[in-house]
C-alpha positions as CSV (number, residue, x, y, z in Angstrom):
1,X,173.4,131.1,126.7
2,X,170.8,133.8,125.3
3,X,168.2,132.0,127.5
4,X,170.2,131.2,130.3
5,X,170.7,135.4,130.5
6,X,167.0,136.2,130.1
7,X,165.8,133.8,132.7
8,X,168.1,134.1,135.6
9,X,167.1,137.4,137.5
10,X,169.6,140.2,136.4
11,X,171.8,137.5,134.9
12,X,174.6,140.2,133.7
13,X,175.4,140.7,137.0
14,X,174.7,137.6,139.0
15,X,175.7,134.9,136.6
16,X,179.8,136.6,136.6
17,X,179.2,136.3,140.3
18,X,178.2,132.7,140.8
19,X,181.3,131.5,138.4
20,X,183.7,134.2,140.8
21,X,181.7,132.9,144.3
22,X,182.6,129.1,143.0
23,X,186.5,129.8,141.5
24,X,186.9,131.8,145.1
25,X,185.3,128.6,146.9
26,X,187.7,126.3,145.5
27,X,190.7,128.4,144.8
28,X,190.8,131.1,147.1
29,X,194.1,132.5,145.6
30,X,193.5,132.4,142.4
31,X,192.9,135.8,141.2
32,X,195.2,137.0,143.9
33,X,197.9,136.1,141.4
34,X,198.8,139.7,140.9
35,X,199.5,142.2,138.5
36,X,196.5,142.8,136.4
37,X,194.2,140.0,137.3
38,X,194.4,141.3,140.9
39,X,193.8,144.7,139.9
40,X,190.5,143.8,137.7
41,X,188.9,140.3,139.1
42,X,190.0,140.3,142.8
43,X,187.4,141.9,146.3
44,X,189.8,144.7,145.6
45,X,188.8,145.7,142.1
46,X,185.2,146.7,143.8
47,X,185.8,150.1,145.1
48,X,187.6,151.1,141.5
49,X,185.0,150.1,139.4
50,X,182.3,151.5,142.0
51,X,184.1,154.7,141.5
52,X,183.9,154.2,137.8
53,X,179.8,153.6,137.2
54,X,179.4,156.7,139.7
55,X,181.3,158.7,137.3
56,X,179.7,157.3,134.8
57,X,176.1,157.8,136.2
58,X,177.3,161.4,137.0
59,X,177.6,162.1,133.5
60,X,174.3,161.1,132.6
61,X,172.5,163.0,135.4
62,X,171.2,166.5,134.3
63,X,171.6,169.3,136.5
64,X,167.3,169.6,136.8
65,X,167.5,166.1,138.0
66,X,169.8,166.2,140.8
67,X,166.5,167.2,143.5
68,X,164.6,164.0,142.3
69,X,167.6,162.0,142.8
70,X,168.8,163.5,146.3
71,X,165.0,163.2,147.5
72,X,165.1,159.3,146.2
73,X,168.4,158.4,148.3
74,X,167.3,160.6,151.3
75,X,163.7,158.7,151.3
76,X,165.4,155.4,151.0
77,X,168.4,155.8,153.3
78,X,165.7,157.0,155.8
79,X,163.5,153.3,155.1
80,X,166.5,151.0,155.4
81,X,167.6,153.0,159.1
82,X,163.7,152.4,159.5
83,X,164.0,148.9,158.6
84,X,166.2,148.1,160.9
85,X,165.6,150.1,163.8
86,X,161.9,149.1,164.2
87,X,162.5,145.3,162.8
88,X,165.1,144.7,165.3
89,X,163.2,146.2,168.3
90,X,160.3,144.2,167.5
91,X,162.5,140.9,167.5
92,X,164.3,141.7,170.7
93,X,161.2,142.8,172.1
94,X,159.6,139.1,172.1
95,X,162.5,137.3,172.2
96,X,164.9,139.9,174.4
97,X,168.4,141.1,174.8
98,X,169.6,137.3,174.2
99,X,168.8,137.3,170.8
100,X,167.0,135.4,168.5
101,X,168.5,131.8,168.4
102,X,171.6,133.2,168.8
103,X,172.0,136.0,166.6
104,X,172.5,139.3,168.8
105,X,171.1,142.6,168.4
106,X,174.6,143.9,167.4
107,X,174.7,141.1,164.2
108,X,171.1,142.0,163.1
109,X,171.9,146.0,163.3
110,X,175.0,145.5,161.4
111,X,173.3,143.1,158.5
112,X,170.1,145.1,158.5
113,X,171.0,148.8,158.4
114,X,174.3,148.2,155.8
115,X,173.8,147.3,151.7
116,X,176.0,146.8,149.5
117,X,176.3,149.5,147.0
118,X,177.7,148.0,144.2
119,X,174.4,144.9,144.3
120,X,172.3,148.6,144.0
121,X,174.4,150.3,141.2
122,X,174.6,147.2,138.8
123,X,171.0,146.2,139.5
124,X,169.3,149.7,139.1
125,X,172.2,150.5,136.1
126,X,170.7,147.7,134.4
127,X,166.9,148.3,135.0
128,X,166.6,152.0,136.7
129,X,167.4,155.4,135.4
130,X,169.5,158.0,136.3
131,X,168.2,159.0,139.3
132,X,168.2,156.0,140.8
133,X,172.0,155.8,140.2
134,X,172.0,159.6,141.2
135,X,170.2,158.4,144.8
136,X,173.6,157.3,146.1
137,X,174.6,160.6,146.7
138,X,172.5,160.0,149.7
139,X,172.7,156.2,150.2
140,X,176.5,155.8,150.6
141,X,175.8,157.4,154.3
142,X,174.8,153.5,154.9
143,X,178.5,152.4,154.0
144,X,180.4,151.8,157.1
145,X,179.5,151.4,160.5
146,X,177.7,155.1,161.0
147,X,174.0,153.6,161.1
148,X,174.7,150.8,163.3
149,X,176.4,153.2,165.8
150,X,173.6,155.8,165.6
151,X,171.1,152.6,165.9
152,X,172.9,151.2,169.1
153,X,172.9,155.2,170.8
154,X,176.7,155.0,170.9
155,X,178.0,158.1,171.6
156,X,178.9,160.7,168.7
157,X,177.5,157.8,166.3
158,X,175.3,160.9,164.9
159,X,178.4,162.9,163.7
160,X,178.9,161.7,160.3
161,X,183.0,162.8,158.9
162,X,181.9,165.0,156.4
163,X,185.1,164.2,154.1
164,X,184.6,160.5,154.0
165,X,181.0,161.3,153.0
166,X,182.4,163.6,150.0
167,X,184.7,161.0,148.8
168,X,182.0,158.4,148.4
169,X,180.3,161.1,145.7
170,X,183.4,162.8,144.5
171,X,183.5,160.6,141.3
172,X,179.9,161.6,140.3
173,X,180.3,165.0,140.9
174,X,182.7,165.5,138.7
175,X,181.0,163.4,136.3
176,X,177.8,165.7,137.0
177,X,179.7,168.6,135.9
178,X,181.7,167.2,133.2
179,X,178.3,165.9,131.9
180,X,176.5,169.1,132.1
181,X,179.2,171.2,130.5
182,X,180.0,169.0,127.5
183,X,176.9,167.4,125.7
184,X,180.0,165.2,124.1
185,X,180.9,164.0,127.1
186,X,177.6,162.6,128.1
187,X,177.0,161.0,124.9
188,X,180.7,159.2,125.2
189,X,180.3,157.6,128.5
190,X,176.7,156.6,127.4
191,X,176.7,152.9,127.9
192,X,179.9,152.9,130.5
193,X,177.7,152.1,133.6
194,X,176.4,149.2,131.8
195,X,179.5,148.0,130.4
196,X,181.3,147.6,133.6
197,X,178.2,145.4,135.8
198,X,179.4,142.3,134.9
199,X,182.8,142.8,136.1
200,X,181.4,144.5,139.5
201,X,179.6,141.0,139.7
202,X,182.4,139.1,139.1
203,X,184.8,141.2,141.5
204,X,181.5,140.4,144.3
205,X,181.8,136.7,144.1
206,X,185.5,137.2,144.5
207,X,184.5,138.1,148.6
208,X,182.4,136.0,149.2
209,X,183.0,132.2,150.3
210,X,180.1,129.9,150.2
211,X,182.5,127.9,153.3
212,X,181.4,130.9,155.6
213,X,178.0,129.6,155.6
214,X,178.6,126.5,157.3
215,X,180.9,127.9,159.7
216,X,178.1,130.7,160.9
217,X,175.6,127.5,160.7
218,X,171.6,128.1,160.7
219,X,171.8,131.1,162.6
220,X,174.3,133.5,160.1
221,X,171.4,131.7,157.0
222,X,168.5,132.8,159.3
223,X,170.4,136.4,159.5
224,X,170.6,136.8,155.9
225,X,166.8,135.8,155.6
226,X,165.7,138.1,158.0
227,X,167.7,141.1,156.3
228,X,165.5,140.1,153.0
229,X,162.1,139.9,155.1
230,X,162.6,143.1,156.9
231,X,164.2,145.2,154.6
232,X,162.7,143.8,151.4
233,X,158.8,144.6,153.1
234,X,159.4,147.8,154.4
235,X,161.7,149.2,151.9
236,X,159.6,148.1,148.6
237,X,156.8,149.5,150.8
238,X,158.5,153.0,150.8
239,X,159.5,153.3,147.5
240,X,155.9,152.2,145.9
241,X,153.8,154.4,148.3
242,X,156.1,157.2,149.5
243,X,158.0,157.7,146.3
244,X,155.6,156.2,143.9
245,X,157.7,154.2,141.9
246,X,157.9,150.5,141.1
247,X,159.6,149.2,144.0
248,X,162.8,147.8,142.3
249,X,165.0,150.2,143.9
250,X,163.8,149.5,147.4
251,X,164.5,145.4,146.7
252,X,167.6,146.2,145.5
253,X,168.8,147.4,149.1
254,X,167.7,144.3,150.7
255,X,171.2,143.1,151.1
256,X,174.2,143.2,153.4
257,X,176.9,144.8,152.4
258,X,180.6,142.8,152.9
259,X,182.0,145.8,154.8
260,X,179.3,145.0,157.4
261,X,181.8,142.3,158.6
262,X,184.0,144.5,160.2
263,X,181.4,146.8,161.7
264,X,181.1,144.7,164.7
265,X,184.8,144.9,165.6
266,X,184.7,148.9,164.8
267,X,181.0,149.3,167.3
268,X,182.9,147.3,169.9
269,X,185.9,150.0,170.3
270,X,183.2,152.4,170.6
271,X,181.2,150.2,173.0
272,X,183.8,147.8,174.8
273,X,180.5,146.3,176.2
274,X,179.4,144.7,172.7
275,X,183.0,143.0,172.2
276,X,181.6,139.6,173.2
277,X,179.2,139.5,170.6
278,X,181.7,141.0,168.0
279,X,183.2,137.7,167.1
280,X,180.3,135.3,166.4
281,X,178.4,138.5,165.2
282,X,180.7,139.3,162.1
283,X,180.5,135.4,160.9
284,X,177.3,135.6,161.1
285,X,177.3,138.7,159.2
286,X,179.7,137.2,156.5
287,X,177.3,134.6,156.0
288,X,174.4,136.7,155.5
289,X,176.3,138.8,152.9
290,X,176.4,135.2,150.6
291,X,173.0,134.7,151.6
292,X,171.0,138.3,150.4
293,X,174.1,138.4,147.4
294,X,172.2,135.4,146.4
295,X,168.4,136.5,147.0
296,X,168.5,140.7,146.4
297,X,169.2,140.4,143.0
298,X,165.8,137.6,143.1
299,X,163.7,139.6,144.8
300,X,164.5,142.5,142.8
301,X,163.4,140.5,139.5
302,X,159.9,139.8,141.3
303,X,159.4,143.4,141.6
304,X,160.2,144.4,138.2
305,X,158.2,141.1,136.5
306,X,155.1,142.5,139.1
307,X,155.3,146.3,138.6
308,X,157.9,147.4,136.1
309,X,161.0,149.6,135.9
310,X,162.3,151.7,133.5
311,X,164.4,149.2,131.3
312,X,161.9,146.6,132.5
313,X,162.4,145.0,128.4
314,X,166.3,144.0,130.0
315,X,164.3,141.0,131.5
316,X,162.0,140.1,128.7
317,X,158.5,142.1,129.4
């Protein structure tokens, strides 16, 4: 089992997730029992224990680091809208409006400019340091459908709810001050980030359904891949020559987030026009969530085995 952890790429995340991805595949209802297996192993338990590592993270961020973490997230939030906008101009430039072998603008917007925030926390929790974890301040703007909207030109997609916003970094703020104020504090929740990645992996698998694959079909695979090609080139890119740093960070956003299922069906109430493509658009999506769940975490390892990171001794260096 010792090997089996140091060979698979971040292992104490992804390894809970294959065993959750293959109980949800053939028992779908399983951990939808109730009580307190819901509460800790089900999709639902996500958001609760995303809420706990940013408290966490907020305790272990000094005061004197906050600018380098803010001007990380802003950089990188900046690369994936990048990312997405240019990479999916360029494809429906050649191959037009239609889409490219079926997979519409409105599906490659959706996959490309979303990532799932708990992949990012357990991957740079177990490899990064604090201001990586600090950088999602800035990067849970990408949560939700606000990028895709602003991407699309939808109208009043620019106005970002300034509440929903604070929510997101509520729990590290008052972990930042907490943190700052009481040197006990910090010490205490130390390790509490790194505690709880395994069961964020576990309660990841518990989404996703490896049956949505073959119901998207080549096209919802091809999705996923092009969300690693486009987001893991430009946003590695970023990070090593805008930010300087190893590049992990950037990898570990090359992935579709599972709320970027419903974004289709929430752009085409703002855009009646796009509720066509909604449908097909958020299988497709659903199956590139499985897809980059499966190759981030990959990709991510590369960069730390080429470059480094931080904790880059986790892996075996």
């Amino acid at each position: 089992m010792k090997f089996l952890f140091r060979k698979v790429p971040a292992a104490i995340m992804i390894i809970p997730m294959f065993v959750s991805v293959i109980i949800n595949t053939l028992f779908p209802n399983l951990v939808n029992m109730g009580s307190l297996t819901t509460a800790l192993f089900s999709k639902s338990a996500v958001v609760p224990l995303t809420g706990a590592i940013l408290f966490f993270a907020g305790t272990q961020l000094k005061i004197k680091e906050a600018p380098a973490a803010i001007k990380r997230g802003g950089v990188l939030l900046a690369a994936k809208f990048a990312a997405g906008y240019i990479g999916v101009m360029v494809i429906t430039g050649i191959f037009g409006h239609g889409g490219l072998f079926g997979i519409s603008t409105l599906a490659m917007f959706a996959a490309i400019l979303s990532s799932n925030g708990a992949i990012y926390l357990a991957i740079t929790g177990e490899y990064g340091d604090q201001a990586d974890l600090g950088a999602y301040s800035m990067l849970s703007i990408k949560d939700g459908p606000f990028l895709t909207l602003l991407a699309l030109g939808a109208s009043g997609a620019s106005s970002i709810p300034v509440h929903q916003l604070l929510a997101a970094v509520f729990p590290m703020i008052v972990g930042i001050i907490l943190g700052n104020l009481y040197e006990e504090v910090q010490k205490y929740f130390k390790a509490g980030a790194h505690a709880l990645i395994p069961l964020i992996g576990f309660s990841i698998g518990a989404s996703l359904d490896v049956k949505l694959m073959f119901q998207a079909g080549a096209s919802g695979i091809l999705l996923g891949c092009i969300v690693m090609m486009i987001s893991g080139l430009i946003l590695i890119s970023v990070d090593k020559l805008v930010l300087r740093r190893p590049g992990y960070a950037g990898a570990a956003l090359s992935c579709t987030a599972g709320s970027a299922v419903a974004t289709p069906a929430i752009v085409a109430g703002v855009v009646p026009s796009l509720q066509g493509e909604a449908v097909i658009a958020s299988v497709q999506i659903a199956a590139a969530v499985i897809v980059t769940a499966i190759l981030c975490p990959m990709l991510t390892a590369w960069t730390i085995r080429k470059w480094g990171a931080p904790k880059c001794d986790a892996i075996g260096q």
